[in-house]
N, C-alpha and C positions, 0 to 999 in steps of 0.2 A: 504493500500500500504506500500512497505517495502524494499528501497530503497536498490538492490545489490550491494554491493561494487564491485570493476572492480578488486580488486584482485581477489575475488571469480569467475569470468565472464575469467580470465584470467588462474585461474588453473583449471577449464572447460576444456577450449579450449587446452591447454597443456595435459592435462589429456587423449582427445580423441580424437586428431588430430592424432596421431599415426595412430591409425586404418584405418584412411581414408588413409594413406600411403602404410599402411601395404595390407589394399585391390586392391589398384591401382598397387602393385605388383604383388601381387596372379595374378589379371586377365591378366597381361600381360605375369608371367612364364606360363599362366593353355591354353595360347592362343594355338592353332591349325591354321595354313594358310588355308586350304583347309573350315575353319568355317566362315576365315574371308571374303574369295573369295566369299562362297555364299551369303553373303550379303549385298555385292558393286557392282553397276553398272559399268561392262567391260565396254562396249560404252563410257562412261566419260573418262575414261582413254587412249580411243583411240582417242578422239577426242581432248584431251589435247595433243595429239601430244610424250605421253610417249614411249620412247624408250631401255629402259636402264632396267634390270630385278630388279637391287636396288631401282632405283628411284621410280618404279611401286608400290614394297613392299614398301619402306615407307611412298610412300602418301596413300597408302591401311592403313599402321601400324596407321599414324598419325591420320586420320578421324575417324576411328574404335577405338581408346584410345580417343581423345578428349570430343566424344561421354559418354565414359562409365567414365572416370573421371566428367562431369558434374552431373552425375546421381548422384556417389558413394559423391562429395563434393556437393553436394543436399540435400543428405542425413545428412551429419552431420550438415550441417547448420541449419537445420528444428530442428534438435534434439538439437543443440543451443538453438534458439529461445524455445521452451518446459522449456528447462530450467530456463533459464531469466523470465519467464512469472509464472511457479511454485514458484518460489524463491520470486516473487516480489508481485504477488496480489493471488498466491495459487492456482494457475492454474493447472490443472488434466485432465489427458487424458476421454475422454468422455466418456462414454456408449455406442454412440449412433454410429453404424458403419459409417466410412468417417469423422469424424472427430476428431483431432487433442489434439485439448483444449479447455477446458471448466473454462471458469472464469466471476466471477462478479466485476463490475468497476463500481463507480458512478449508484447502481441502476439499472444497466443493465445484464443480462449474457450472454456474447459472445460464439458463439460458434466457431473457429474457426478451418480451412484447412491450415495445413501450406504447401507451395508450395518452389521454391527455388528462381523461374525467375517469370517474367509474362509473359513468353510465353509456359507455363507447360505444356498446355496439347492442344488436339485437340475439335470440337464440343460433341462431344460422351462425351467424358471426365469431360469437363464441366458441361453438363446435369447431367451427374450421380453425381458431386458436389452436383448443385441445389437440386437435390433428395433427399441427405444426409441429406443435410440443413432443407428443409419441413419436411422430415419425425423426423429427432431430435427434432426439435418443437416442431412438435404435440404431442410428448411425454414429452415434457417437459408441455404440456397444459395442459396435461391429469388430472392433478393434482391441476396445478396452472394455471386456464385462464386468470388471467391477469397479468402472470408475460410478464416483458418484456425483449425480446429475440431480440438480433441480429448476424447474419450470417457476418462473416469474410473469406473473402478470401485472409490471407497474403502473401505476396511473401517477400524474402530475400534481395533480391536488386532491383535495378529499381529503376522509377520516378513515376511508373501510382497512381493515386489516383481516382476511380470512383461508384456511386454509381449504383448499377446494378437492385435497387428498394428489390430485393428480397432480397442481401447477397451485404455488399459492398468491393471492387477490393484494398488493398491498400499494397503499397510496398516500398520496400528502407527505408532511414530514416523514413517516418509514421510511416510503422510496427513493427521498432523497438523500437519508442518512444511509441506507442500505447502498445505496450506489456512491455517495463519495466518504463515509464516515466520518460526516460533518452534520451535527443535529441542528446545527442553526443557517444552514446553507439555504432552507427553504425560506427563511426569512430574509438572507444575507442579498437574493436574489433580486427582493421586492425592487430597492432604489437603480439598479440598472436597466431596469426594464423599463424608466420612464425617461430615458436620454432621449431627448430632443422630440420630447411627445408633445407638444403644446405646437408648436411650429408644424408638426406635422400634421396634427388635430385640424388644426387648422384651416393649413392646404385640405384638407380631408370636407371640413364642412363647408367652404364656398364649391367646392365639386359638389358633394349633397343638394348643396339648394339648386344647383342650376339644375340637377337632375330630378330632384323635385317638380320645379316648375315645367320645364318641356313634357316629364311625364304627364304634369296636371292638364298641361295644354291639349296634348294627347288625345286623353283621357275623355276629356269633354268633347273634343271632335269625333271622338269614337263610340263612345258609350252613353253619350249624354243627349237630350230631344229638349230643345226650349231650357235649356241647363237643370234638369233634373235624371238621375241616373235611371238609364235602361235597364233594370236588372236583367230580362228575359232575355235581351243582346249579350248582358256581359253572363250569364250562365251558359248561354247557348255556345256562346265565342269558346267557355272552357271547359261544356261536356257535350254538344251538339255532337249524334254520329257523323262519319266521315259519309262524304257522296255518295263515296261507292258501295256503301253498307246501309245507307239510304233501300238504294234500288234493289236490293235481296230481299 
């Protein structure tokens, strides 16, 4: 073990926190309304009682960004964690497809999933973990039957800590002490992560508004009669059958 200093942990984070910026722009200039419409429940929106063709766009704007910001800062946090875990006990992405990193601690080698949350994924999702996990093993037996292996499933943040028999669940501070053997790294993390966030907030919310407003404009030329919302257009727009399933 090989103890990261938190400046290093801190020009990381500075070094690639841009990018998670710079993508949470891209996707909100690269947006299209007509992308986002088909993949929100109209109904919700009528039954919240929305009247107002901005109000409709931004709770459409806000739900459809919330989503795809967790994804993209998912993403770098996992690519964190790699880091700190490389840096500290030599940790290497694995061979074996699905999983993340591969490191040995105390006699053991982990094979870990890095995730963001502990609510990542669905049943499906899970299973195909598990799978990862056995089939890594076994190749890792292939060679060495009795080396000893365990399956990690870490998450970013959270409280869960549980053992699943096969691969054990653990998140938040655990997984960040478990990967660099630093108990206050999870904290130490916090002030890095806000380099030159206001500035880029910023740039961030004059793109919002303009794409607010074009979508509003949009909106109203599309979905609106006499400036009151179509609902039966905008349900129809995102579950009306296709033509050609029409004529069957």
């Amino acid at each position: 073990m090989t103890p990261i200093p938190l400046s290093e942990v801190a020009q990381f984070v500075e070094e690639n926190i841009g990018r998670f910026h710079e993508r949470r722009l891209e996707r909100l200039q690269n947006l299209k309304l007509k992308e986002v419409l088909k993949r929100k429940n109209p109904y919700l929106f009528k039954a919240k009682n929305i009247h107002v063709a901005h109000d409709l766009v931004k709770s459409l704007l806000d739900a459809f960004l919330s989503s795809q910001e967790e994804t993209v800062f998912g993403e770098f946090l996992e690519q964190l964690a790699i880091f700190v875990c490389k840096r500290v006990y030599g940790g290497r992405k694995s061979s074996s497809e699905g999983i993340d990193l591969e490191f040995e601690k105390d006699g053991v080698v982990y094979l870990v999933s890095v995730k963001s949350g502990p609510n990542w994924g669905n049943s499906e999702q899970i299973k195909k973990m598990r799978l990862a996990f056995q089939k890594a093993i076994k190749t890792l037996r292939t060679n060495q039957p009795k080396i000893n292996v365990q399956a990690v499933n870490g998450c970013c943040y959270g409280k869960e800590y549980r053992d699943h028999g096969d691969y054990i669940k653990m998140c938040g501070q655990e997984f960040w002490t478990f990967i660099s053997g630093n108990e206050r790294l999870y904290l130490d993390i916090i002030e890095p992560l806000g380099h030159r966030a206001k500035e880029r907030n910023e740039a961030f919310q004059r793109e919002y508004a303009r794409i607010i407003n074009l979508f509003t404009d949009e909106f109203s030329r599309d979905f609106c009669q006499d400036g009151i919302i179509d609902w039966e257009k905008l349900v129809a727009f995102n579950s009306e059958k296709k033509e050609s399933e029409k004529k069957n």
